[in-house]
C-alpha positions as a Markdown table, in Angstrom:
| # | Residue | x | y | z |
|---|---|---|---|---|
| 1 | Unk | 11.4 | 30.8 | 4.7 |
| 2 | Unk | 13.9 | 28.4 | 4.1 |
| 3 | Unk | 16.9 | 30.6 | 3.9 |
| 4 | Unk | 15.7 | 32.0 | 7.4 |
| 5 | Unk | 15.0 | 28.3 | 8.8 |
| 6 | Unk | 19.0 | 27.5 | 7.5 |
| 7 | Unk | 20.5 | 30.5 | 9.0 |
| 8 | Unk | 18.6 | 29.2 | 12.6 |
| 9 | Unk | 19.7 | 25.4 | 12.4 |
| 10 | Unk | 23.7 | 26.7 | 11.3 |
| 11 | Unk | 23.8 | 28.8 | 14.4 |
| 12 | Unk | 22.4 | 25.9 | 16.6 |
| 13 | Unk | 24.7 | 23.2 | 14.8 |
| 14 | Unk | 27.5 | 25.7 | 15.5 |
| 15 | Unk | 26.9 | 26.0 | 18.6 |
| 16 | Unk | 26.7 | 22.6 | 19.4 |
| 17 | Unk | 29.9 | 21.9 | 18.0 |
| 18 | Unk | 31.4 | 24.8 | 20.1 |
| 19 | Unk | 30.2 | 23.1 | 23.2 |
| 20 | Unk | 31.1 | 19.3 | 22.4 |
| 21 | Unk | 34.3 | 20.9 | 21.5 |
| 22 | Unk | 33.9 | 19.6 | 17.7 |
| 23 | Unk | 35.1 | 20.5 | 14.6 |
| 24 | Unk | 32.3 | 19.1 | 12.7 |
| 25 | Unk | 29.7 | 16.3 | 12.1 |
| 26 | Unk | 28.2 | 13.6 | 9.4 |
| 27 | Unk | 24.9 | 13.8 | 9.6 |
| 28 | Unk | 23.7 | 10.3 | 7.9 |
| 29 | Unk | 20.4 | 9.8 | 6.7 |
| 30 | Unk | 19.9 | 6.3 | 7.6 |
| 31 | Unk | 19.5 | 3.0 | 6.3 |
| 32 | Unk | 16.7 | 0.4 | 6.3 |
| 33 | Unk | 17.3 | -3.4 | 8.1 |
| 34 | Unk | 15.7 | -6.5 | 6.8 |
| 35 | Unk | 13.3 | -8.6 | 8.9 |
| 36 | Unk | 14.8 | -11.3 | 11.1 |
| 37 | Unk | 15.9 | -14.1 | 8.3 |
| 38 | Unk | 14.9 | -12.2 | 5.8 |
| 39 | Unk | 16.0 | -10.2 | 2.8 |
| 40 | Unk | 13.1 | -7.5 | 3.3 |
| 41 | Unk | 13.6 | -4.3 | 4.9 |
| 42 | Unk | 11.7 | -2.6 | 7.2 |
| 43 | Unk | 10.3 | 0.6 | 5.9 |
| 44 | Unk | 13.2 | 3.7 | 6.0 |
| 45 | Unk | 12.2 | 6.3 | 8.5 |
| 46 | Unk | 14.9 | 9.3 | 7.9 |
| 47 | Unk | 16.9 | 10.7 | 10.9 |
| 48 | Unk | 15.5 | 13.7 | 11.9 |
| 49 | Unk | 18.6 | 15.4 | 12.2 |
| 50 | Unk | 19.4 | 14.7 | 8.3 |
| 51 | Unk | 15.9 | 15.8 | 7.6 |
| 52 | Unk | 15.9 | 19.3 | 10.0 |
| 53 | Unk | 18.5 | 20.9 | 7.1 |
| 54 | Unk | 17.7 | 18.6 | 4.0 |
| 55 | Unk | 14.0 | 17.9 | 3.3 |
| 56 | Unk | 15.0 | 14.4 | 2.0 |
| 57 | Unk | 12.6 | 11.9 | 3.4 |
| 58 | Unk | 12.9 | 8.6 | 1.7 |
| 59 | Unk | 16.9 | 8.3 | 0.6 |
| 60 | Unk | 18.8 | 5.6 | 2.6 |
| 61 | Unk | 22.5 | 6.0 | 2.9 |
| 62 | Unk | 23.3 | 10.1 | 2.0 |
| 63 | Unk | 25.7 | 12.0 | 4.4 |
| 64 | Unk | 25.8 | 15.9 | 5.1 |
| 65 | Unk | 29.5 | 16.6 | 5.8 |
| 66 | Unk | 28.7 | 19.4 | 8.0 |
| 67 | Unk | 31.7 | 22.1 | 9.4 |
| 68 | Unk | 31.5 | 25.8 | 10.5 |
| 69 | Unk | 33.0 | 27.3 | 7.8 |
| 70 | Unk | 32.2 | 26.6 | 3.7 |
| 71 | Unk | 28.8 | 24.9 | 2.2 |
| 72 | Unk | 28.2 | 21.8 | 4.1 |
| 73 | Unk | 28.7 | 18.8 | 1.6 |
| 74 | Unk | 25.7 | 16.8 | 0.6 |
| 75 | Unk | 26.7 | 12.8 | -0.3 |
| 76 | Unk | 23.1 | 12.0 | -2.4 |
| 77 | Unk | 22.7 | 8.3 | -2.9 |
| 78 | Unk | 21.9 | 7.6 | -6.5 |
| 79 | Unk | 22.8 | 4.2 | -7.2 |
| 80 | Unk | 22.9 | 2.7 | -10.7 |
| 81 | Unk | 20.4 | -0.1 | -9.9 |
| 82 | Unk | 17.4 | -1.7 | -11.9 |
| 83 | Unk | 15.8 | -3.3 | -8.6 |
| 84 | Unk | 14.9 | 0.4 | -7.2 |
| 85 | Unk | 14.1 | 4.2 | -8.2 |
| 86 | Unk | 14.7 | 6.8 | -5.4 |
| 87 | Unk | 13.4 | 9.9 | -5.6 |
| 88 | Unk | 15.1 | 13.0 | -7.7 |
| 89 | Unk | 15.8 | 14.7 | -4.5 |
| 90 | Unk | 17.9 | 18.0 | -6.0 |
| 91 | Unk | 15.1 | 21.0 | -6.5 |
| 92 | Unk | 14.0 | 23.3 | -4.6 |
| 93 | Unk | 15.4 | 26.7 | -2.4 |
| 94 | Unk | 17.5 | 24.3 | -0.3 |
| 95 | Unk | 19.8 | 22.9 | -2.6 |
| 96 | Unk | 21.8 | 26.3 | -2.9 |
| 97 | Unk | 22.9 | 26.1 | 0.2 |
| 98 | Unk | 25.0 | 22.8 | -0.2 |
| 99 | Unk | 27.6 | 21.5 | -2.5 |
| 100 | Unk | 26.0 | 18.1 | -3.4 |
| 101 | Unk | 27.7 | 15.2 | -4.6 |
| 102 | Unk | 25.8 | 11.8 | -6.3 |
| 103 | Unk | 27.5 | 8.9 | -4.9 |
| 104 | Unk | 26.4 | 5.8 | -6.7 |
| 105 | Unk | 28.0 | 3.3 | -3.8 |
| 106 | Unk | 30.0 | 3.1 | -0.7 |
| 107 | Unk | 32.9 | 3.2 | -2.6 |
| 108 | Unk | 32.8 | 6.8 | -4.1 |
| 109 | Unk | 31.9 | 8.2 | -0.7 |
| 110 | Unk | 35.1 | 9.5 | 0.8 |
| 111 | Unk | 37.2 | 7.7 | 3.4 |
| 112 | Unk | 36.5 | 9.7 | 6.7 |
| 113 | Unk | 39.0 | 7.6 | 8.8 |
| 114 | Unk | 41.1 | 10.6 | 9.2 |
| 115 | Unk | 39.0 | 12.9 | 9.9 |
| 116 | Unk | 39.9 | 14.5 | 13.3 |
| 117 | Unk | 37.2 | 15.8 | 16.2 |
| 118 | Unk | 34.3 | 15.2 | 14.2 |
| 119 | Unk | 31.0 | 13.1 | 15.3 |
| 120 | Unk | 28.6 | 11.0 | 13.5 |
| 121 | Unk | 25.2 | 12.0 | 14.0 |
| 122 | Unk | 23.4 | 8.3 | 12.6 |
| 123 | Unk | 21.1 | 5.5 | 14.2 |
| 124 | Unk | 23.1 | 2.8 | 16.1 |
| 125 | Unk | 25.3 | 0.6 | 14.5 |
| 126 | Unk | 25.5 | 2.7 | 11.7 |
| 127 | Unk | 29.1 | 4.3 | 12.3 |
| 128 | Unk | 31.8 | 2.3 | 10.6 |
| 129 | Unk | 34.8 | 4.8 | 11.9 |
| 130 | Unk | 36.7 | 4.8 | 15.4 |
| 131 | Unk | 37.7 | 8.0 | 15.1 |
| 132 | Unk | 33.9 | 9.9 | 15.4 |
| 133 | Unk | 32.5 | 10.0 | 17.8 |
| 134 | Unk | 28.7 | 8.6 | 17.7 |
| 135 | Unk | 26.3 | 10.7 | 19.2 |
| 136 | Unk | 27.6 | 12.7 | 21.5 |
| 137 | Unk | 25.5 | 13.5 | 24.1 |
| 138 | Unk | 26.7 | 16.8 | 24.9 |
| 139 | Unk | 25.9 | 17.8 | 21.2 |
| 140 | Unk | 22.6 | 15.6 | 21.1 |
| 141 | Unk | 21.4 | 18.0 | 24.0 |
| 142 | Unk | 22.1 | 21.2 | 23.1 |
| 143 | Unk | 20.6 | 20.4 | 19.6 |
| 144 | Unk | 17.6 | 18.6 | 21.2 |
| 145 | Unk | 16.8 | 21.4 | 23.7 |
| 146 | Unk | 16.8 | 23.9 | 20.4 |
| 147 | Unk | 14.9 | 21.8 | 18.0 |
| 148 | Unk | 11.8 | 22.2 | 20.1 |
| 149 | Unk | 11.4 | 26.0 | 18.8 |
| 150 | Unk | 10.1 | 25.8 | 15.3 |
| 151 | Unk | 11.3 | 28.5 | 12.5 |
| 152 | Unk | 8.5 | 29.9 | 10.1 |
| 153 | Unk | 9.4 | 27.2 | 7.5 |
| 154 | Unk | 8.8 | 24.2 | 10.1 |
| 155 | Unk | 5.7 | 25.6 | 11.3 |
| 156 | Unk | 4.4 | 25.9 | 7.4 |
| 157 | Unk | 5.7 | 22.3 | 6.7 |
| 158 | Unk | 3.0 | 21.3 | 10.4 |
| 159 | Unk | 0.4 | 23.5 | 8.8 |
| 160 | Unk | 0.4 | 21.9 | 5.1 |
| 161 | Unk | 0.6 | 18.6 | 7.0 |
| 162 | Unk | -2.5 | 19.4 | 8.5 |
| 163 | Unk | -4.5 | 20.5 | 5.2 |
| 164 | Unk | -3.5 | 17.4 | 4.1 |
| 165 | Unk | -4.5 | 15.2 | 7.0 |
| 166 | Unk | -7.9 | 17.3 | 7.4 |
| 167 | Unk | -8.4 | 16.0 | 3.8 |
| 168 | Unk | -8.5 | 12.2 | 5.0 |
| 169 | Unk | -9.9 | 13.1 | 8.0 |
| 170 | Unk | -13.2 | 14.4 | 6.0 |
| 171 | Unk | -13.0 | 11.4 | 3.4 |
| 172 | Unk | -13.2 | 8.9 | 7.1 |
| 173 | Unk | -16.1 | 10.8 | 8.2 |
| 174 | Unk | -18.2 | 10.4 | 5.2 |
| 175 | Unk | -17.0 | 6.8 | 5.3 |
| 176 | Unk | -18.0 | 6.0 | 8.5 |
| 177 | Unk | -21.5 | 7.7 | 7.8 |
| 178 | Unk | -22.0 | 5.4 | 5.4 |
| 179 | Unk | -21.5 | 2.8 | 7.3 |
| 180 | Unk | -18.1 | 1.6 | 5.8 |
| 181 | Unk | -15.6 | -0.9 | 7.5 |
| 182 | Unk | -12.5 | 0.4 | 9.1 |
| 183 | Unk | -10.7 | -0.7 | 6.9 |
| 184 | Unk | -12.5 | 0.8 | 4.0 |
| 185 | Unk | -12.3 | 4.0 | 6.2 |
| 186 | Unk | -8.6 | 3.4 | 6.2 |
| 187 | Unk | -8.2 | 3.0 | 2.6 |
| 188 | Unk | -10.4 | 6.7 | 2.4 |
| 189 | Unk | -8.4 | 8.5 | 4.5 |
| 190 | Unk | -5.2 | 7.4 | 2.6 |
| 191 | Unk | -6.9 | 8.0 | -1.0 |
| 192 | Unk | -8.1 | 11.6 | -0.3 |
| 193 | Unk | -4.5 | 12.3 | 1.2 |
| 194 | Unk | -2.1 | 10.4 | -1.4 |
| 195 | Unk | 0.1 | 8.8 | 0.8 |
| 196 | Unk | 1.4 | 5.2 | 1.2 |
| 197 | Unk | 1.2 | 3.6 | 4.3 |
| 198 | Unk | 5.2 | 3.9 | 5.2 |
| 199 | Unk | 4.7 | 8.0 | 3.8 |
| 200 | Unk | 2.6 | 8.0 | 7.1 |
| 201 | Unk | 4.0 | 9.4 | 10.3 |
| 202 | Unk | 2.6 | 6.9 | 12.4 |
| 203 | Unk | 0.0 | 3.9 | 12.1 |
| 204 | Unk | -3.7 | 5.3 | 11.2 |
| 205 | Unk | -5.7 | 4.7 | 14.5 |
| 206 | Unk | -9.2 | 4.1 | 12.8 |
| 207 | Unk | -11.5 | 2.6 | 15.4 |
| 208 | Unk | -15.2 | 1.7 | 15.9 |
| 209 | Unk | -17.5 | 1.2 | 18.8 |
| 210 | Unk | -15.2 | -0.8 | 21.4 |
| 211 | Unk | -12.0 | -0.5 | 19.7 |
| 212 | Unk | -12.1 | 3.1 | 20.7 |
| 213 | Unk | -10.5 | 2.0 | 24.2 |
| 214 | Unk | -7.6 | 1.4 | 22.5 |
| 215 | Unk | -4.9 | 4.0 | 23.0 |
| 216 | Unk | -3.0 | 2.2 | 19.7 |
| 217 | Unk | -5.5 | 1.0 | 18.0 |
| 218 | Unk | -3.6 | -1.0 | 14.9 |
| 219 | Unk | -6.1 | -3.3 | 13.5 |
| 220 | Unk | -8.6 | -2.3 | 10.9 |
| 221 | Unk | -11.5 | -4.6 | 11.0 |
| 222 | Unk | -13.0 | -6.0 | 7.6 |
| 223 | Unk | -16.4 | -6.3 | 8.5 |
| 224 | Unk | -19.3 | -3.8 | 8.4 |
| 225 | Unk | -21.8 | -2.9 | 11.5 |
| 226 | Unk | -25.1 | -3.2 | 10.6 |
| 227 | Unk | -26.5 | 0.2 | 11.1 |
| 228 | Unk | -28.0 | -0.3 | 14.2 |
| 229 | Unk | -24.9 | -1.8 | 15.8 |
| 230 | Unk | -22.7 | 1.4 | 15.1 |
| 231 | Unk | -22.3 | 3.6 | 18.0 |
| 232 | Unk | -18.7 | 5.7 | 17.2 |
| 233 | Unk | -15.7 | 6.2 | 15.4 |
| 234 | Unk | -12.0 | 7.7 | 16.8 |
| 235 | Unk | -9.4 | 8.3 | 14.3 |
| 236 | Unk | -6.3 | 9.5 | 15.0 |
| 237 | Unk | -4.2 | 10.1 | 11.8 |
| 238 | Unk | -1.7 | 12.5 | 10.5 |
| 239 | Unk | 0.6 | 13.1 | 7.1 |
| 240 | Unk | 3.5 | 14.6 | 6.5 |
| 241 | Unk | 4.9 | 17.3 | 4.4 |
| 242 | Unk | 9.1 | 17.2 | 3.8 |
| 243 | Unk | 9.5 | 15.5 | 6.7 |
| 244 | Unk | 7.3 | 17.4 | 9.3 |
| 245 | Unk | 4.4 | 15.3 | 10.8 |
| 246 | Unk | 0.5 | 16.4 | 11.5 |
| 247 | Unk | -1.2 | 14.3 | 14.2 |
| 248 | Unk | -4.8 | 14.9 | 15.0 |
| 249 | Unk | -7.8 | 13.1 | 16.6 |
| 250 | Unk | -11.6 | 13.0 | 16.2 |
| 251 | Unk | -14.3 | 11.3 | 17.4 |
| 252 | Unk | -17.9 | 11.2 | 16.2 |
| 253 | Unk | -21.2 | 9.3 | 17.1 |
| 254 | Unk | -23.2 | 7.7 | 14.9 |
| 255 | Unk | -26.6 | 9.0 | 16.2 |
| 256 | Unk | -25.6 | 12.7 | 16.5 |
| 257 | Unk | -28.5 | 13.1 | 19.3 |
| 258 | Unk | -27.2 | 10.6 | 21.6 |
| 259 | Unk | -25.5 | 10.9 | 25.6 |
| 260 | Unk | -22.1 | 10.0 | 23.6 |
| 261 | Unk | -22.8 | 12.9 | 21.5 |
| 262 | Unk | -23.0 | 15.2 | 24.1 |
| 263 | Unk | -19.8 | 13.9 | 25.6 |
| 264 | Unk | -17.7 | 14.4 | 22.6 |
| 265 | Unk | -19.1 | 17.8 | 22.9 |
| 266 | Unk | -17.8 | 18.5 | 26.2 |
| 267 | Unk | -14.2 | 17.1 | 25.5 |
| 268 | Unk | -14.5 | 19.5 | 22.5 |
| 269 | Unk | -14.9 | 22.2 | 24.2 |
| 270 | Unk | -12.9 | 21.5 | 26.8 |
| 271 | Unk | -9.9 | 21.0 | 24.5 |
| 272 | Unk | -10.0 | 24.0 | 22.9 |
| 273 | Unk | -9.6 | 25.9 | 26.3 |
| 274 | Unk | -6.5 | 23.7 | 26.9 |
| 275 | Unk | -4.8 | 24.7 | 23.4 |
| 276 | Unk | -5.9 | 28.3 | 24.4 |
| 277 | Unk | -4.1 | 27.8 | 27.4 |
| 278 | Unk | -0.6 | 27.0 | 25.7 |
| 279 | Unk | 1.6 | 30.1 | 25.8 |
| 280 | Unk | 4.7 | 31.7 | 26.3 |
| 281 | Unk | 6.2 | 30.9 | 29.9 |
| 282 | Unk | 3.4 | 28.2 | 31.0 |
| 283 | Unk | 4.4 | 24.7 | 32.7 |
| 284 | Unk | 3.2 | 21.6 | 30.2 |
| 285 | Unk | 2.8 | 20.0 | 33.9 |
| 286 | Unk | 0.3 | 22.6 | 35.2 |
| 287 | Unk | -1.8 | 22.2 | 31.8 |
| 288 | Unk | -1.9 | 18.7 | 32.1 |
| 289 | Unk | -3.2 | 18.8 | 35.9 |
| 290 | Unk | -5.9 | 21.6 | 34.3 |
| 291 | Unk | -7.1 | 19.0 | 32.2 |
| 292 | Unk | -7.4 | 16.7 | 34.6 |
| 293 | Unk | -9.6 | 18.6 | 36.6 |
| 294 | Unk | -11.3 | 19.5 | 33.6 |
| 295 | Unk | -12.4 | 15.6 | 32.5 |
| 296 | Unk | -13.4 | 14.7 | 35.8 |
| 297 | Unk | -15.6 | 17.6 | 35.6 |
| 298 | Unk | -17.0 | 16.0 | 32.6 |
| 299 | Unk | -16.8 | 12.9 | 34.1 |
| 300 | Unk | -18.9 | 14.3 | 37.4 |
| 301 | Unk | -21.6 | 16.2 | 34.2 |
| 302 | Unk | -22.8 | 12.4 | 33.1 |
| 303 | Unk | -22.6 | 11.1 | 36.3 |
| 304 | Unk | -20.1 | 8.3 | 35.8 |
| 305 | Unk | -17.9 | 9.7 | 39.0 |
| 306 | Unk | -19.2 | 10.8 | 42.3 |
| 307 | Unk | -17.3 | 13.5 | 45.0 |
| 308 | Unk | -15.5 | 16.6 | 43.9 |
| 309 | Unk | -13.1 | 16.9 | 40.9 |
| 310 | Unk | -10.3 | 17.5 | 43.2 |
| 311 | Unk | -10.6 | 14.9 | 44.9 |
| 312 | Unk | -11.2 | 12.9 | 41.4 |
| 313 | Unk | -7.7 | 14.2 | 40.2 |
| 314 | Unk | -6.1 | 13.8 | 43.7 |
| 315 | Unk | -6.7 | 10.1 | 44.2 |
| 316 | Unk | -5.8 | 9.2 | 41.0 |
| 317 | Unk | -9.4 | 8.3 | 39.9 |
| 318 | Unk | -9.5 | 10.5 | 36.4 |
| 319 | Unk | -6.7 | 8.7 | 35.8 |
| 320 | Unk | -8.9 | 5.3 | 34.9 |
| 321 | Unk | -10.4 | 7.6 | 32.3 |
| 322 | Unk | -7.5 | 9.1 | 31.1 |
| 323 | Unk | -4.2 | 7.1 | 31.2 |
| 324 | Unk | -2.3 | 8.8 | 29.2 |
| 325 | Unk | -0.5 | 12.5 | 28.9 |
| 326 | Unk | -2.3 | 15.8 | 27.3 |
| 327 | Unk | 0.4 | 15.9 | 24.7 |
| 328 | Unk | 3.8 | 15.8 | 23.2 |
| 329 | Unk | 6.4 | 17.8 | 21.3 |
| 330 | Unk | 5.1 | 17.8 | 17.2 |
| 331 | Unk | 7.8 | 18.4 | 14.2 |
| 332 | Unk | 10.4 | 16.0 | 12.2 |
| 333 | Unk | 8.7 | 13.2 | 14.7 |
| 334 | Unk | 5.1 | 12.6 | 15.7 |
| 335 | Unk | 6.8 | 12.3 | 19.9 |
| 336 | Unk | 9.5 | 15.2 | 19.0 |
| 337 | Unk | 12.6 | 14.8 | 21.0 |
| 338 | Unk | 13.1 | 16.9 | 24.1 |
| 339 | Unk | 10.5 | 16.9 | 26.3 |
| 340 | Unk | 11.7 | 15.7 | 29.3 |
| 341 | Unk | 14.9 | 18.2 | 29.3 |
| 342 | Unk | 14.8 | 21.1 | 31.8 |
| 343 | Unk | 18.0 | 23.1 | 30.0 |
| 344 | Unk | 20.3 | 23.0 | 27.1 |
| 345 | Unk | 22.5 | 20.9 | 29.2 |
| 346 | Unk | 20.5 | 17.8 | 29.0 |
| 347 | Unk | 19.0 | 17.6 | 32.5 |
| 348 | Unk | 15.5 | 16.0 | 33.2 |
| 349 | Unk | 12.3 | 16.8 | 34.6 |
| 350 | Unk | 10.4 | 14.1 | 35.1 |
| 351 | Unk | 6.8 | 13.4 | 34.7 |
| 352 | Unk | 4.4 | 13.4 | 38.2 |
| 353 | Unk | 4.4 | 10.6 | 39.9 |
| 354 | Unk | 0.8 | 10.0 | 39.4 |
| 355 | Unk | 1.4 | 10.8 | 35.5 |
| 356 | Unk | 4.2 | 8.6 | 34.3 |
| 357 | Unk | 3.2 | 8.8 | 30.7 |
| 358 | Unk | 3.3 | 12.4 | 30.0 |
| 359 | Unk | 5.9 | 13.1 | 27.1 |
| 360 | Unk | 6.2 | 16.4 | 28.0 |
| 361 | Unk | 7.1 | 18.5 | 31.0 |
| 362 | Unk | 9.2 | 21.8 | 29.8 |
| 363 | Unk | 7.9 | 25.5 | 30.5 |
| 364 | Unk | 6.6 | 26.6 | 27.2 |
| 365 | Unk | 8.7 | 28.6 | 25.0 |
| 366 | Unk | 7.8 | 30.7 | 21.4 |
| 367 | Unk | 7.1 | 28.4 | 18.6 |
| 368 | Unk | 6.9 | 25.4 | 20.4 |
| 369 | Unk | 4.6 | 23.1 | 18.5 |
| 370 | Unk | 2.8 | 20.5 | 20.5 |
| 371 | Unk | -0.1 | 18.4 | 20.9 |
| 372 | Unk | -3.4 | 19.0 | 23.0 |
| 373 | Unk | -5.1 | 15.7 | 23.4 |
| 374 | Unk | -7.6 | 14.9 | 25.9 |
| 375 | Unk | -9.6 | 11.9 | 26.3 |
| 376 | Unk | -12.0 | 9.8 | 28.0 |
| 377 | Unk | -11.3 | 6.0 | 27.9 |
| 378 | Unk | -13.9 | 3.3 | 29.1 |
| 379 | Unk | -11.0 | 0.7 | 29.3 |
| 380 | Unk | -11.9 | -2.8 | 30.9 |
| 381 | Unk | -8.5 | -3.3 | 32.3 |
| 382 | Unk | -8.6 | -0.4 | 34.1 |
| 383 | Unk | -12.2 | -0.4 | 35.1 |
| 384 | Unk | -11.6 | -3.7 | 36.6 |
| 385 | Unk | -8.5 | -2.3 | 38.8 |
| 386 | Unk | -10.1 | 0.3 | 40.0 |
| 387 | Unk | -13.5 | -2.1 | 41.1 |
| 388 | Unk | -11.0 | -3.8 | 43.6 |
| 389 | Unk | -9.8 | -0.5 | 45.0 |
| 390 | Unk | -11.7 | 2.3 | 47.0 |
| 391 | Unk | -11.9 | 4.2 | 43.8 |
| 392 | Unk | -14.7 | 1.9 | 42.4 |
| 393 | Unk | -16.7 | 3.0 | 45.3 |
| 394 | Unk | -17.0 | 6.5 | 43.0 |
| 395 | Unk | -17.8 | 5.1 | 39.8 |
| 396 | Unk | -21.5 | 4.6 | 38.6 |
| 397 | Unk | -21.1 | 1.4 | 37.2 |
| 398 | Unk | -24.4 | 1.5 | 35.6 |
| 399 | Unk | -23.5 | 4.5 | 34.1 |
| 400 | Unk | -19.9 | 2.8 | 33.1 |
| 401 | Unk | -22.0 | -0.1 | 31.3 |
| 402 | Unk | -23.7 | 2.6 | 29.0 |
| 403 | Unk | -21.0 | 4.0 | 27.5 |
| 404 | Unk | -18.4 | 1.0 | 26.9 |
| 405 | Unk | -19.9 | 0.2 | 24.0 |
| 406 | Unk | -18.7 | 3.6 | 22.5 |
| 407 | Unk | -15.0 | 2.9 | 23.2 |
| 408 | Unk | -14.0 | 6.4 | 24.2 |
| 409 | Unk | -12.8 | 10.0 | 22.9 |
| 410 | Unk | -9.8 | 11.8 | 22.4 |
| 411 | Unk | -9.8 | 15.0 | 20.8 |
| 412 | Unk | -6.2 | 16.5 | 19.7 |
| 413 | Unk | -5.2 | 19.7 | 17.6 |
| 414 | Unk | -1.8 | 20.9 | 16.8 |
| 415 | Unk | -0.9 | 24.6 | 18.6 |
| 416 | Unk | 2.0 | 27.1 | 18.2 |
| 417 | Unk | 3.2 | 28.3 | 21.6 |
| 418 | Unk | 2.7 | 32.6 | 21.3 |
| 419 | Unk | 2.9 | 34.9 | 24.3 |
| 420 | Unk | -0.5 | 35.7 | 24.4 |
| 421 | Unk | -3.1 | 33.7 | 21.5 |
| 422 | Unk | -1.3 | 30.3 | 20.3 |
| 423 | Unk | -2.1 | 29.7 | 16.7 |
| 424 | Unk | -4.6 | 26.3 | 16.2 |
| 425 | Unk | -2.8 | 24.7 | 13.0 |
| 426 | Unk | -5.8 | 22.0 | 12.9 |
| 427 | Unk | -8.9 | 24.4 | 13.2 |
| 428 | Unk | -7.2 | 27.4 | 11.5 |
């Protein structure tokens, strides 16, 4: 797969050079920065366009001299150094396809000064030579726009990164049955999937009762309910396999048999509809408006909204339930780049008006990988904006004070766009 997976990202990199009129580029893997004042670093996070041909995740400071013609050249940081060990990073079907060179230090890497109509591909601040060009954006585009169709190897990569999240996602569950904290549920989830915290590719949302509300949920509380006081758990937590990312949310109730239950039910189902829904040729837009009408529906079921579902989704009224988008772009980043462009050429299509926060907004295309993620949120803040509008006049706020104790629900599997059946990497 990765020989195939090589052959696509060459012919995209060429491209891209042909069109920013470049004769090549140095693709740098990055570098951690220390805390303010500080002589600790941040944890690395590897670009992702160092990590789309090399599945090197946790290297600082390597370089892929990258031109059209001849093996690109791989500059693989091994420094001589008793304060660290870095990874072994040279097995594997990849490493055929470049001529790789240890570099112990900055010094043995070679002096690209000279080098003429080349870019540096590299967070900011990272470039140390006037004569590359950092970034370019015509290049950035074109490679942006084609990174959002996954090869076979990409695709496995999101699928093994889902085994392995399903893993910790099962080891939660049984913790929070047993009436674990969540941050004894945290330390389950990362046990049953073997990664360290900065392995993860983005903060483990592990929330109970209340905390559900929130979107971002980072804290992990100490504590344990007593039985009677648990009401839910959301956890929204992924892994990642050579670089590729697996995001996916549950939520449970404690007492199986309760309204909340139910709910979690209907969002369920509800969501697998939408991920049924993502194929070939269909507007990201459009299945986000679906969904809409789909949770006020929901919403209209357990009588927590009153009036039509239309007019729910028209007035802006699901949006107190459901702040945020149905998804996002999945791969080398949890939020993939690209989502907003309508072309190759970098041009945007914004989100609605009444949906600023969707992250994506393309016409689906094969292989596409992306996020289906519908909720229901019983979010104070927002509650109390919409009680001093005309919108509270269709909320059952009796109804509203049942259910805040739970937090809320999101639901979210990771799909392959097809023509006809996308492929459900989370329940396959």
């Amino acid at each position: 797969m990765y020989h195939n997976h090589y052959k696509y990202v060459s012919q995209i990199i060429n491209q891209g050079l042909e069109k920013a009129k470049l004769g090549g580029v140095l693709i740098y893997s990055g570098h951690a920065q220390n805390y303010f004042l500080d002589d600790m670093p941040y944890a690395f996070a590897c670009n992702p366009h160092f990590k789309w041909l090399v599945p090197i995740t946790e290297t600082p400071h390597c370089i892929i001299h990258y031109k059209p013609e001849g093996k690109p050249k791989l500059y693989l940081y091994q420094p001589r150094d008793y304060w660290h060990s870095l990874p072994k990073t040279v097995e594997g079907q990849w490493a055929q396809y470049f001529e790789i060179i240890p570099v112990a230090n900055k010094e043995e890497v070679p002096d690209f000064s000279d080098l003429k109509n080349h870019a540096w591909i590299g967070q900011e601040g990272s470039c140390e030579y006037d004569n590359l060009k950092h970034n370019p954006r015509t290049y950035m585009d074109y490679v942006h726009w084609h990174r959002a169709v996954k090869t076979d190897y990409e695709i496995d990569n999101i699928r093994q990164a889902n085994k392995l999240a399903l893993r910790g996602h099962k080891a939660a569950l049984r913790s929070f049955k047993k009436g674990f904290s969540e941050f004894e549920t945290h330390l389950a989830y990362m046990l049953a999937t073997q990664h360290n915290e900065y392995q993860l590719p983005y903060g483990n949302i592990v929330a109970q009762n209340e905390n559900g509300a929130v979107l971002h949920y980072q804290h992990t509380q100490r504590f344990r309910h007593k039985p009677e006081d648990l009401k839910s758990f959301l956890i929204d937590a992924g892994c990642q396999v050579n670089g590729y990312a697996s995001d996916i949310t549950r939520t449970y109730a404690y007492d199986e048999s309760s309204e909340f239950a139910h709910m979690i039910a209907a969002v369920d189902k509800m969501q697998v509809k939408m991920g049924q829904q993502a194929v070939v040729g269909a507007s990201y837009i459009d299945l986000h408006a679906q969904a809409h009408l789909m949770i006020a529906n929901i919403l209209i079921d357990f009588d927590i909204v009153a009036g039509s579902a239309e007019k729910a989704v028209e007035t802006g009224l699901t949006n107190v339930f459901l702040p945020h988008g149905l998804g996002h772009f999945l791969g080398l980043q949890v939020h993939d780049i690209g989502g907003h462009q309508s072309d190759e050429e970098g041009n945007i299509l914004s989100p609605p008006e009444l949906h600023p926060f969707l992250r994506l907004t393309r016409t689906l295309q094969e292989n596409n990988v992306l996020t289906i993620e519908p909720g229901i949120y019983f979010i104070d803040m927002l509650l109390e904006k919409s009680k001093a509008t005309k919108q509270g006049d269709f909320i059952n706020w009796l109804r509203i004070e049942d259910f805040k104790p739970y937090g809320g629900i999101r639901i979210e599997d990771n799909i392959v766009v097809k023509a006809e059946s996308p492929i459900n990497l989370t329940r396959g």
